[in-house]
C-alpha positions as a Markdown table, in Angstrom:
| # | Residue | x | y | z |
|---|---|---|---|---|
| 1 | Unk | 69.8 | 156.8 | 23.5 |
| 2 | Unk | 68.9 | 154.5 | 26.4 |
| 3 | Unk | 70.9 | 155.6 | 29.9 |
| 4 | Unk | 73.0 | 152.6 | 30.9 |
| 5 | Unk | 71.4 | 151.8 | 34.0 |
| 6 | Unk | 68.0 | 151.4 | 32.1 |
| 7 | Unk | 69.1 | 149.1 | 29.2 |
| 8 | Unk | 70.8 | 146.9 | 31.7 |
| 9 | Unk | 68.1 | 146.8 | 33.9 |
| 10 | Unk | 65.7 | 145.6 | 31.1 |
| 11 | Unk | 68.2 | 142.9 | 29.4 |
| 12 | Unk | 68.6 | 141.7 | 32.6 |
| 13 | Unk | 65.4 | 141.1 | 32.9 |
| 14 | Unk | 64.4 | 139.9 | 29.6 |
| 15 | Unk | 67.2 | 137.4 | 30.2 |
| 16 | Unk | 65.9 | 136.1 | 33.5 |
| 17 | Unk | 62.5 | 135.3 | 32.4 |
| 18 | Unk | 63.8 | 133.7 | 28.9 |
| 19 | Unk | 66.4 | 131.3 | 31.1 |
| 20 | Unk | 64.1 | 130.5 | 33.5 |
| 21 | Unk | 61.7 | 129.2 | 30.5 |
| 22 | Unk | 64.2 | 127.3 | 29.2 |
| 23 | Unk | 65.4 | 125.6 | 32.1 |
| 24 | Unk | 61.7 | 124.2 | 32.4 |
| 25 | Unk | 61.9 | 123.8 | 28.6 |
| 26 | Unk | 65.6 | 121.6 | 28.6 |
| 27 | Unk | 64.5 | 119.4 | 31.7 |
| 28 | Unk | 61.4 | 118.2 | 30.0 |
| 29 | Unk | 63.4 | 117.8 | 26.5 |
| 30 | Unk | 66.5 | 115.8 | 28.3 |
| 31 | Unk | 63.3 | 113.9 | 30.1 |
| 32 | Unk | 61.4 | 113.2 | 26.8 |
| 33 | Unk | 64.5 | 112.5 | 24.8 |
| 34 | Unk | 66.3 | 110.0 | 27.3 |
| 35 | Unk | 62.8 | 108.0 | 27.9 |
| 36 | Unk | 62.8 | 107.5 | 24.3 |
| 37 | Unk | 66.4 | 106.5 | 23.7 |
| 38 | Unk | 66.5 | 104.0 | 26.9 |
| 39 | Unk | 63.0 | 102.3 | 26.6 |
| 40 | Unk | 63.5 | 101.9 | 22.4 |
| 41 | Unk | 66.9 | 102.1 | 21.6 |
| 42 | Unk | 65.8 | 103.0 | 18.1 |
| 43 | Unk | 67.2 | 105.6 | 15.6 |
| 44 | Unk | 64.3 | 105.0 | 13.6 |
| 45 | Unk | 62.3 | 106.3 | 17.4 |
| 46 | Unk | 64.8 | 109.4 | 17.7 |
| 47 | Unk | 64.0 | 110.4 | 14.1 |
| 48 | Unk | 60.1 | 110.4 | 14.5 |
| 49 | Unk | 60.6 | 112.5 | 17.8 |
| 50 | Unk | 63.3 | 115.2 | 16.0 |
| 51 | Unk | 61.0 | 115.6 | 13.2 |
| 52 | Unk | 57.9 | 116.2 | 16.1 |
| 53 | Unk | 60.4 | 118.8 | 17.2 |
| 54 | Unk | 60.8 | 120.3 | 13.7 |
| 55 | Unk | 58.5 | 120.5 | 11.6 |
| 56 | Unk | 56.1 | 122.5 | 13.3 |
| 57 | Unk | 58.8 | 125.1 | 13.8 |
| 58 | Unk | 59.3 | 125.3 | 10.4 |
| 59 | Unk | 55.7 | 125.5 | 8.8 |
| 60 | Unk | 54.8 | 128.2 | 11.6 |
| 61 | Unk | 58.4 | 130.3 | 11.1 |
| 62 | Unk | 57.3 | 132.3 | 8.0 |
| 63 | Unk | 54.1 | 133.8 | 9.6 |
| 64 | Unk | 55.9 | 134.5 | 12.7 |
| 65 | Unk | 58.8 | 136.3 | 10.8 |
| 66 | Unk | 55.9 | 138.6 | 9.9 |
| 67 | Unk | 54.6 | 138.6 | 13.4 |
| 68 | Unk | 57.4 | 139.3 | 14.8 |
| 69 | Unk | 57.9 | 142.5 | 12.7 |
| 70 | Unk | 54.2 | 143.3 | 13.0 |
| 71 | Unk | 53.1 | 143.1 | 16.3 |
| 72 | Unk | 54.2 | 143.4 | 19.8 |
| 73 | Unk | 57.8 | 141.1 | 20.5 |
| 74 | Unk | 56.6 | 140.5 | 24.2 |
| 75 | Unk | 53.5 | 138.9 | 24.0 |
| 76 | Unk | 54.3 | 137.0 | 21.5 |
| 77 | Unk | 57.0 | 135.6 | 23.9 |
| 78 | Unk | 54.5 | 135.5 | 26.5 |
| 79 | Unk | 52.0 | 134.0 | 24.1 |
| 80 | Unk | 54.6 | 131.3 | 23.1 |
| 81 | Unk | 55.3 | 130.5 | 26.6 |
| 82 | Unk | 51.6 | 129.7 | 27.5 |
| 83 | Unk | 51.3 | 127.7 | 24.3 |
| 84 | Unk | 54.2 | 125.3 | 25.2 |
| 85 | Unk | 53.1 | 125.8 | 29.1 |
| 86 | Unk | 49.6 | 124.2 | 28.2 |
| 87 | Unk | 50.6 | 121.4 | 26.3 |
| 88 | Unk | 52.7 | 120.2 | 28.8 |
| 89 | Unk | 50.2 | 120.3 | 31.6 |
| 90 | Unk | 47.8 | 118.6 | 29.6 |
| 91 | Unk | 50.4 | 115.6 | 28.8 |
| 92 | Unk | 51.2 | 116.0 | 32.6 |
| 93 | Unk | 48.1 | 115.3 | 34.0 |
| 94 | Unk | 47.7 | 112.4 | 31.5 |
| 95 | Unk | 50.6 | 110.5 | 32.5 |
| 96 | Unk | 49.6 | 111.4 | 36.5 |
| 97 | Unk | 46.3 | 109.8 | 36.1 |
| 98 | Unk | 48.6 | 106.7 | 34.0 |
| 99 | Unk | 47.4 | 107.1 | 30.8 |
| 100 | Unk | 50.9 | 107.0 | 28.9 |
| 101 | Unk | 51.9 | 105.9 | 25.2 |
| 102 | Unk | 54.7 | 107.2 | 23.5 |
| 103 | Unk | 52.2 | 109.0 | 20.7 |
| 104 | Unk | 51.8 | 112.1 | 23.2 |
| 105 | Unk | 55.2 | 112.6 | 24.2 |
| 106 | Unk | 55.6 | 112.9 | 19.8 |
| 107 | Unk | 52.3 | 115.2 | 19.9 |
| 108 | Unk | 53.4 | 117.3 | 23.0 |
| 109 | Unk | 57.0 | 117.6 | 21.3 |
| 110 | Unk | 55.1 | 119.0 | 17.8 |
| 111 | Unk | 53.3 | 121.7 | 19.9 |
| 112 | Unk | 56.8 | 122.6 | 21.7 |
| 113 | Unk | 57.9 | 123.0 | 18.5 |
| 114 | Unk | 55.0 | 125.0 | 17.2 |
| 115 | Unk | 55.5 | 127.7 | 19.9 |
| 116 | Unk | 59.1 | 127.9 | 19.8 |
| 117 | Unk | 58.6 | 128.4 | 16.2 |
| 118 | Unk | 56.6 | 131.7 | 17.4 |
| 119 | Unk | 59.1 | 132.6 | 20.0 |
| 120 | Unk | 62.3 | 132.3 | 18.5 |
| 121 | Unk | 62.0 | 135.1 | 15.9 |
| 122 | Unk | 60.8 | 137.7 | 18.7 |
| 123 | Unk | 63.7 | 137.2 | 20.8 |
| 124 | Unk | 66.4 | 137.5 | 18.2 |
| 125 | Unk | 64.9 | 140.6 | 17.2 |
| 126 | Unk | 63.6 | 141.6 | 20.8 |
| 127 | Unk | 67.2 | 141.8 | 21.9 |
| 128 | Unk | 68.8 | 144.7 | 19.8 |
| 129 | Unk | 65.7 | 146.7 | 20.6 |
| 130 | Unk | 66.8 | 146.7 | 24.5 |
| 131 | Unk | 70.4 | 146.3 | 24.2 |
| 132 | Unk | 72.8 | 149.2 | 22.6 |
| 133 | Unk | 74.8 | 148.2 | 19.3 |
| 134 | Unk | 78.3 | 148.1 | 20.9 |
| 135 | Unk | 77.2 | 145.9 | 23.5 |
| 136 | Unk | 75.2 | 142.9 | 21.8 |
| 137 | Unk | 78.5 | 140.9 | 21.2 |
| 138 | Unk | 79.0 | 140.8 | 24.9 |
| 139 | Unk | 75.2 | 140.4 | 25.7 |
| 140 | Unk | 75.2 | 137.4 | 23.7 |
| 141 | Unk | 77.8 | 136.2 | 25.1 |
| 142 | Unk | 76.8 | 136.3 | 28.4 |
| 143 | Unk | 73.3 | 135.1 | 27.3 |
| 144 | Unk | 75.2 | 131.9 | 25.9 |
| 145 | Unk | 76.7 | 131.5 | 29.2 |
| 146 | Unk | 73.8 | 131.7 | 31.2 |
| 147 | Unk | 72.0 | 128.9 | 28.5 |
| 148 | Unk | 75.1 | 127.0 | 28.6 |
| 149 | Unk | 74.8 | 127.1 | 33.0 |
| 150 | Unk | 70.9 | 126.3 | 32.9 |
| 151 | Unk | 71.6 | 123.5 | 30.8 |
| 152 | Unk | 74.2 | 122.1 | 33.2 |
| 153 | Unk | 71.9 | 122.1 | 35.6 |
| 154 | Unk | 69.1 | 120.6 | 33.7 |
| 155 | Unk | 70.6 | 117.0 | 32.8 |
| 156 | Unk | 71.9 | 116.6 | 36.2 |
| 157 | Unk | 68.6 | 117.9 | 37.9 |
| 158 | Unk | 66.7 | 115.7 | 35.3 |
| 159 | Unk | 68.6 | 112.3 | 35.9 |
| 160 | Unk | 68.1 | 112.2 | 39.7 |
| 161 | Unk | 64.4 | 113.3 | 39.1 |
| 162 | Unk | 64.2 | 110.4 | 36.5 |
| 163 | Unk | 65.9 | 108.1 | 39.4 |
| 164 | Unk | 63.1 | 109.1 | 42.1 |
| 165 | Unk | 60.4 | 110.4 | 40.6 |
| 166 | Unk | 57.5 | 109.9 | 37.8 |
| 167 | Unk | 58.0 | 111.2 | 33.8 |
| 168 | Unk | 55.0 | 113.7 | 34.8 |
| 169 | Unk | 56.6 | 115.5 | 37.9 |
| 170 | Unk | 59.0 | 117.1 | 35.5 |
| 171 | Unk | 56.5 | 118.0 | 33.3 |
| 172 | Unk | 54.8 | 120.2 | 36.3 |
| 173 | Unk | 58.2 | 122.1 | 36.9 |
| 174 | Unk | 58.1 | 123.1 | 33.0 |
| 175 | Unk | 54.6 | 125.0 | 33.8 |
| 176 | Unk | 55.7 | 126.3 | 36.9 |
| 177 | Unk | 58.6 | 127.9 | 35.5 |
| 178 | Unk | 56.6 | 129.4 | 31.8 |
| 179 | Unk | 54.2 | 130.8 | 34.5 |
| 180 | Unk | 57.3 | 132.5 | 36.2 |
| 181 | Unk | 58.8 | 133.7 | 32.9 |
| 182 | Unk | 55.5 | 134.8 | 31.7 |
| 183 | Unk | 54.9 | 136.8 | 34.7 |
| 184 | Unk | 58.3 | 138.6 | 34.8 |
| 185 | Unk | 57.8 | 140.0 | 31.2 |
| 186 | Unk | 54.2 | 141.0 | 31.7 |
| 187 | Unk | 54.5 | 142.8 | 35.3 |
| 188 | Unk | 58.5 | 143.8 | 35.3 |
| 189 | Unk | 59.3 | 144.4 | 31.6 |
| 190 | Unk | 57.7 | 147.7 | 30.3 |
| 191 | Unk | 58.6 | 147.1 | 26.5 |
| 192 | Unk | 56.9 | 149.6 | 24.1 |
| 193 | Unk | 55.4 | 147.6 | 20.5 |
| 194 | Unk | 57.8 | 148.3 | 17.5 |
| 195 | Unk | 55.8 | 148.8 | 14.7 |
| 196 | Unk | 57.1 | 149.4 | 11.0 |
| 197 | Unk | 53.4 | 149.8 | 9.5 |
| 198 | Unk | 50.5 | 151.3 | 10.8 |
| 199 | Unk | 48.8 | 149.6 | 13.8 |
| 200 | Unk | 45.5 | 148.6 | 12.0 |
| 201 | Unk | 46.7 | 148.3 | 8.3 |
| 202 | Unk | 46.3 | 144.8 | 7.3 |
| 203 | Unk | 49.1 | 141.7 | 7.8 |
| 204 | Unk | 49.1 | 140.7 | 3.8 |
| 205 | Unk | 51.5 | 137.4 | 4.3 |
| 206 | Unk | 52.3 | 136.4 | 1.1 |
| 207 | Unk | 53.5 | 139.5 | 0.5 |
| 208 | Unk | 55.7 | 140.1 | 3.7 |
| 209 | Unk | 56.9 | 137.0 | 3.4 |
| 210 | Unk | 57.5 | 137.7 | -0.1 |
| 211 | Unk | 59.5 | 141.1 | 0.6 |
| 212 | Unk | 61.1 | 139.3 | 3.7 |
| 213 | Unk | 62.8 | 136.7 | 0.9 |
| 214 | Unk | 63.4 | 139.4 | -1.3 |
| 215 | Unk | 65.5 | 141.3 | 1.2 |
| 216 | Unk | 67.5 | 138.4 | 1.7 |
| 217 | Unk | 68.5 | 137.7 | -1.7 |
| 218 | Unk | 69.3 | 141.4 | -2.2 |
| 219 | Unk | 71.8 | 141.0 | -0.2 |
| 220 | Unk | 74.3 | 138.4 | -1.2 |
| 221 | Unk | 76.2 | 138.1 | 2.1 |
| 222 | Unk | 72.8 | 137.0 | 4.0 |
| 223 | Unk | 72.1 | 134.2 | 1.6 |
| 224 | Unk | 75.4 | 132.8 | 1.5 |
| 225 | Unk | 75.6 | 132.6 | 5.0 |
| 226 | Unk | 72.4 | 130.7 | 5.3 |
| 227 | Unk | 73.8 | 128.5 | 3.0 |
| 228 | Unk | 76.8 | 127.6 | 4.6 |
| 229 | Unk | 74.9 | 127.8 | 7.5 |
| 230 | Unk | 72.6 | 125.4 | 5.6 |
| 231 | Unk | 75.6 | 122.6 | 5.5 |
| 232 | Unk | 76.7 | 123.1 | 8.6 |
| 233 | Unk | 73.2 | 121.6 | 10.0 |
| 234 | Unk | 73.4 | 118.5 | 8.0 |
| 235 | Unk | 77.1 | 117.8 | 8.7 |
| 236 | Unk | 76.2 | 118.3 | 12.8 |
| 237 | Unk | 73.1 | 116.6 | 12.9 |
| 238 | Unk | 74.5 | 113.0 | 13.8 |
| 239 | Unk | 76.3 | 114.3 | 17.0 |
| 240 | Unk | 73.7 | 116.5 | 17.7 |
| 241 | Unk | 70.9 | 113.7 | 17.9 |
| 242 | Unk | 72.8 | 110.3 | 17.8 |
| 243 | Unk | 75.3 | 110.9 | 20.7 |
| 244 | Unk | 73.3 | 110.0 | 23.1 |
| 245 | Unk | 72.3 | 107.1 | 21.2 |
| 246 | Unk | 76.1 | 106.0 | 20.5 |
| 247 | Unk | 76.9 | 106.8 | 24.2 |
| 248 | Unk | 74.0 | 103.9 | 24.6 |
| 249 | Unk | 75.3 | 101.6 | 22.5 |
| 250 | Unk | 78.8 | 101.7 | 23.0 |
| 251 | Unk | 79.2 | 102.5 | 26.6 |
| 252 | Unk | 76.4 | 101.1 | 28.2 |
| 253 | Unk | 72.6 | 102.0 | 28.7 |
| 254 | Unk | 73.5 | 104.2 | 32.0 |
| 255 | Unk | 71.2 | 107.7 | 32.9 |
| 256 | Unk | 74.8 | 108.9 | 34.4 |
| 257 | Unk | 76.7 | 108.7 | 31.4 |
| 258 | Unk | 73.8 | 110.7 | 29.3 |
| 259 | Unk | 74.2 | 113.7 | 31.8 |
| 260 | Unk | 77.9 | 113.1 | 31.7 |
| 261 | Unk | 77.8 | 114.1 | 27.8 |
| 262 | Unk | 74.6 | 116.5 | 28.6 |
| 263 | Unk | 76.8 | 118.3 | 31.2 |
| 264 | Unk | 80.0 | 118.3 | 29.1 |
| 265 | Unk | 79.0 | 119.6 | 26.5 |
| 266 | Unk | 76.9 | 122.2 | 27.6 |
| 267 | Unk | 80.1 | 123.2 | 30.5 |
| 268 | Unk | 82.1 | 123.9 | 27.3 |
| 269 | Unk | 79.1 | 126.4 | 25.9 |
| 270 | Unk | 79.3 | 127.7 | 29.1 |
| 271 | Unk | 83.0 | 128.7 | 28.9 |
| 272 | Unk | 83.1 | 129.5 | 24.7 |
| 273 | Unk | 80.4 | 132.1 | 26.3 |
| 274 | Unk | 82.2 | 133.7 | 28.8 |
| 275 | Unk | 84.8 | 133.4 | 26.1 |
| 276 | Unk | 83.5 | 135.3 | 23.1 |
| 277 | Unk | 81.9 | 137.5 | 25.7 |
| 278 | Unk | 85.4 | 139.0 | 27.2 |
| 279 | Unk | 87.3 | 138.3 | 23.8 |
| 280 | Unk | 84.7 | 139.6 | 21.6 |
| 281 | Unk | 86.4 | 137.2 | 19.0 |
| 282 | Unk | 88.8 | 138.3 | 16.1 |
| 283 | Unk | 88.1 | 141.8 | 14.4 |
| 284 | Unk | 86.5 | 140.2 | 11.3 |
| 285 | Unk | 83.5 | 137.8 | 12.8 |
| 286 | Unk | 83.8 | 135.2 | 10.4 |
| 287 | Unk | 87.5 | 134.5 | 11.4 |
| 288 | Unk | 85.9 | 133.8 | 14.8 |
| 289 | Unk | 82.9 | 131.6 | 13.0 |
| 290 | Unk | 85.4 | 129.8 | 10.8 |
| 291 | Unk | 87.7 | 128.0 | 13.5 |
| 292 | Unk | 84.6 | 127.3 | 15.5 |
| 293 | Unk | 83.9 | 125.4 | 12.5 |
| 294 | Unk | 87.7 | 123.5 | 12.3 |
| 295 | Unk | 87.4 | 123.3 | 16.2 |
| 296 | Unk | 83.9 | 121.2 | 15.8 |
| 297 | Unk | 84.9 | 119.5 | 12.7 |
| 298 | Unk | 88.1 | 118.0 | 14.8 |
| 299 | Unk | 86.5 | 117.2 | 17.9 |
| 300 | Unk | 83.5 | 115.0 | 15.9 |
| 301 | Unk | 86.0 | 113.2 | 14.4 |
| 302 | Unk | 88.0 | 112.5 | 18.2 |
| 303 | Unk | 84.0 | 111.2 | 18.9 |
| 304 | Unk | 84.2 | 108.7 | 16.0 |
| 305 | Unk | 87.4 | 107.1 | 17.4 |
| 306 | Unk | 87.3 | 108.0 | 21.3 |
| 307 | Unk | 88.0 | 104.2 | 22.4 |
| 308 | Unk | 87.2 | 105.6 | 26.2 |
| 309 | Unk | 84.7 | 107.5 | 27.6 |
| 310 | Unk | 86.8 | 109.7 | 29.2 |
| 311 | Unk | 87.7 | 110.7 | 26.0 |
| 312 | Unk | 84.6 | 111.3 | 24.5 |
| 313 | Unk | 83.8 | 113.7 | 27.4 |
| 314 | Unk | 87.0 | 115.6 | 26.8 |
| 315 | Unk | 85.6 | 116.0 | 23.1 |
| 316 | Unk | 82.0 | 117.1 | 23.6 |
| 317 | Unk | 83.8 | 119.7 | 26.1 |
| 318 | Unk | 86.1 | 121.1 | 23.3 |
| 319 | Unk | 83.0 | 120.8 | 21.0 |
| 320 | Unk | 80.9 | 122.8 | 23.4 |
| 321 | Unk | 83.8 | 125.2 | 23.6 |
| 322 | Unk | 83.4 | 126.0 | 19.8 |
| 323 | Unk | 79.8 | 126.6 | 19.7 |
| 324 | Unk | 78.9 | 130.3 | 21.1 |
| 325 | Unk | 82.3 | 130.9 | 18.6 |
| 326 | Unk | 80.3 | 130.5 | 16.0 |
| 327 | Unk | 76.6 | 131.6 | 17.4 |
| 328 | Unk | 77.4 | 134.6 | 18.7 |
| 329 | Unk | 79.1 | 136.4 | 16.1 |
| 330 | Unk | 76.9 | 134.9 | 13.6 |
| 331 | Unk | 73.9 | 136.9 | 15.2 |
| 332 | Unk | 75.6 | 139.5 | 16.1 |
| 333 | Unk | 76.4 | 139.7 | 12.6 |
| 334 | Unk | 72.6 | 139.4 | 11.6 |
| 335 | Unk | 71.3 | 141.5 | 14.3 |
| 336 | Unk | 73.8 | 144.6 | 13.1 |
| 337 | Unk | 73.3 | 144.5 | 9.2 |
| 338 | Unk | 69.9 | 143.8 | 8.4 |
| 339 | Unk | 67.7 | 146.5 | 8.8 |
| 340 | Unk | 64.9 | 146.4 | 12.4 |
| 341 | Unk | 61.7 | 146.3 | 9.6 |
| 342 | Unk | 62.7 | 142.8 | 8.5 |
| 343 | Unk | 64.4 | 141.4 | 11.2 |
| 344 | Unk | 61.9 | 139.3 | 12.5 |
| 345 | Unk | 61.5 | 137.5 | 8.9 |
| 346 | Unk | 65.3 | 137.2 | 8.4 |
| 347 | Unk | 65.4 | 135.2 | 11.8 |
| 348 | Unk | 62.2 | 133.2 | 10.8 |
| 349 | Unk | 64.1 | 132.2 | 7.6 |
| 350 | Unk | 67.1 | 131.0 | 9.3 |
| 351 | Unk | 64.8 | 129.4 | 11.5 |
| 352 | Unk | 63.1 | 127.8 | 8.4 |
| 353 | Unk | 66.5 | 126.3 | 7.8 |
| 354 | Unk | 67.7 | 125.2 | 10.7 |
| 355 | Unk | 64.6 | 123.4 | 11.4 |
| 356 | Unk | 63.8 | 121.4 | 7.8 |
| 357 | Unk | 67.8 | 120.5 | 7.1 |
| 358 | Unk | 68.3 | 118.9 | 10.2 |
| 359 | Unk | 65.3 | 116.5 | 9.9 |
| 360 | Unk | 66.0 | 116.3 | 6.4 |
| 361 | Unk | 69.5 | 115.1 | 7.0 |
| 362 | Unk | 68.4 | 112.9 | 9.9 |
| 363 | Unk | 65.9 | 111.3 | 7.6 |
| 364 | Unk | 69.3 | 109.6 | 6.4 |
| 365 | Unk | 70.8 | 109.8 | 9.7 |
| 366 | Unk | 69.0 | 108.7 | 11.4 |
| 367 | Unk | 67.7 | 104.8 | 9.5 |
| 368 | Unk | 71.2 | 104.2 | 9.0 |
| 369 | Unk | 72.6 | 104.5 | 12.9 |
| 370 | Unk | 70.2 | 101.5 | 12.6 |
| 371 | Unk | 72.5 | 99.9 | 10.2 |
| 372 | Unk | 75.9 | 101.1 | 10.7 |
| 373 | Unk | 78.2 | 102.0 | 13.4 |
| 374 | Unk | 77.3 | 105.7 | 14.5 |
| 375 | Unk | 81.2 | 106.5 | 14.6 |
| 376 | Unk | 80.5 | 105.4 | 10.8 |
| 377 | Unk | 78.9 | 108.7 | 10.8 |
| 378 | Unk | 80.4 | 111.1 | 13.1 |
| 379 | Unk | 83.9 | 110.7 | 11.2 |
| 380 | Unk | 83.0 | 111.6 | 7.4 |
| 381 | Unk | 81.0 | 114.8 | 8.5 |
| 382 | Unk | 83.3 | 116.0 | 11.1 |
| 383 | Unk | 85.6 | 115.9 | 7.9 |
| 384 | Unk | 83.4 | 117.4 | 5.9 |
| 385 | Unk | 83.1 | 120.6 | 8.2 |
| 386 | Unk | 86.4 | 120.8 | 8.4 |
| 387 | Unk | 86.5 | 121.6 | 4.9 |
| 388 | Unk | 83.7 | 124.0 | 4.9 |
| 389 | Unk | 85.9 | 126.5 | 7.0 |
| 390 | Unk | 88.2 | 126.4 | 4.3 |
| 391 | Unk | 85.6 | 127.1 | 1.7 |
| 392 | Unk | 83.8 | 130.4 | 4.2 |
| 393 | Unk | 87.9 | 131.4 | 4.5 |
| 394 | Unk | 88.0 | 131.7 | 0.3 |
| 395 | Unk | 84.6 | 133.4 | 0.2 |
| 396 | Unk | 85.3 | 137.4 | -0.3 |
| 397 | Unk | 81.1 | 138.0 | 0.2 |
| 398 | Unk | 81.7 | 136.4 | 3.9 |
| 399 | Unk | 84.8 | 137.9 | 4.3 |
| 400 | Unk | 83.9 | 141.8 | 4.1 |
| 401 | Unk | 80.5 | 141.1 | 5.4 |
| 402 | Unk | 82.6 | 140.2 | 8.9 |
């Protein structure tokens, strides 16, 4: 049993290095993301750069399920990290010595992509190895929080730099703070390797990746919850990737009102954080998952018709709000009932979905924001998760699994 002092001692940690890598990572997505949107104006443009940022991810996520559950979590973090670190020095120094086209800000996005497709897996399952069953529903909590803080600060940080500066300064920052992160976990974080097989017995993938699927259809709660999970993605794709799109259209092509939805929405994950993290949500974790769900379903559809701005702020707060009440229990719930051997390859599969249904639904998406409205959209899917609460509520599989 770890001694409390320890365990805190090393989350806190593990937390600092992974928050100050993404605060590098959001201020040169906001930057890429917002170049694109005001300089093309095209949904046809944001769906090219979200399938850049996807599909990498989800052709590298069932090797790193099996990496993660194979090798040492750490470096693989730290490996990630120097990937995605590399990448964007390289497009940095490109852009300094003005050699710019929007291809490498698609290419540099696919290799983002590729290493977070390594990384992602390792932390979900890094995090139970540090942190002390009873505790991971307020850990993750608090880690929301802190994401939900860092990416306050990174919109407003990111539209004053895009005011004074070059596209290529905040590209430096980004290495700057991987090197940081990379540096805490290798010099300040002594984490011992977690191996379930044999140090030198061979990786066979087909076959982990095999018995990683297996394990998940064995158990019916797991699949069922990726498929609702599934739906979820495609009915939240539009004001995931369109709002600041809409925002554009409908209220004018202004940096201040993209940080004004940026900060707004990621204010509200800040507070559903600190939220879940004190409340610890309702007894049974998919009560707490399903009004998330009616929460976000309501407040899409108040984005469809917000006349004002004002009132589109209040919404993407509210929808913010709702957010870590469905994350949090939702890993929580993963990280407590699937067994440490195949956690790793149970993250990469979720992984596997999040990243090919949201492209897949913004394959559709995305063309017709080109042709319709965007509120067009937001207001038949926001309905649409409404009623998916309703259907998780009926479903006794989800119900005893919370």
């Amino acid at each position: 049993m770890l001694s409390w002092s320890h365990w805190k001692r090393q989350t806190a940690l593990f937390l600092l290095s992974q928050n100050i890598s993404l605060f590098g990572s959001m201020l040169v997505q906001y930057a890429i993301m917002w170049h694109i949107t005001l300089t093309t104006q095209s949904g046809m443009m944001m769906t090219i750069s979200i399938l850049c940022g996807f599909i990498p991810t989800l052709i590298i996520s069932p090797f790193a399920g099996v990496w993660a559950d194979r090798f040492d979590r750490k470096r693989l973090i730290m490996s990630a990290d120097a990937l995605i670190a590399l990448a964007t020095l390289i497009i940095a120094l490109s852009f300094l010595f003005s050699y710019e086209a929007l291809w490498q800000l698609f290419a540099v996005l696919a290799v983002r992509s590729f290493g977070t497709g390594v990384q992602s897996p390792a932390v979900n399952a890094l995090l139970p190895q540090l942190v002390p069953p009873e505790h991971l529903t307020r850990v993750n909590g608090i880690q929301n929080s802190i994401m939900s803080a860092v990416t306050i600060g990174s919109p407003l940080l990111n539209g004053a730099l895009l005011v004074i500066s070059p596209l290529e300064y905040i590209f430096f920052i980004d290495v700057i703070t991987a090197l940081l992160a990379i540096s805490i976990l290798a010099f300040f974080l002594p984490i011992g390797a977690k191996h379930t097989s044999a140090p030198d017995e061979p990786i066979h993938y087909i076959t982990d990746i095999r018995d990683g699927i297996r394990y998940i259809r064995s158990h019916t709660f797991i699949h069922k919850l990726f498929a609702y999970c599934a739906l979820f993605f495609v009915f939240f794709s539009p004001v995931a990737f369109l709002s600041p799109l809409q925002v554009t259209r409908s209220y004018g092509p202004d940096i201040w009102r993209l940080t004004a939805i940026e900060v707004a929405f990621s204010g509200g994950m800040m507070l559903g954080g600190l939220l879940i993290a004190l409340w610890q949500g309702f007894p049974n974790r998919m009560h707490t998952m399903i009004l998330s769900l009616i929460v976000s379903g309501l407040c899409i559809i108040v984005l469809g018709f917000a006349p004002v701005f004002p009132l589109y702020i209040v919404a993407m707060v509210l929808l913010g709000i709702a957010m870590p009440l469905f994350n949090t229990p939702f890993t929580v719930l993963i990280q407590l009932r699937v067994d440490e051997r195949y956690l790793g390859r149970v993250f990469s599969v979720f992984t596997m979905i999040s990243t090919s249904v949201m492209p897949l639904a913004m394959l559709m998406f995305g063309p017709l924001a080109d042709v319709v409205p965007i509120e067009w959209l937001l207001i038949p899917t926001g309905i649409l998760l409404a009623v998916e609460s309703i259907a998780m509520g009926r479903n006794k599989d989800l119900m005893l699994a919370g």
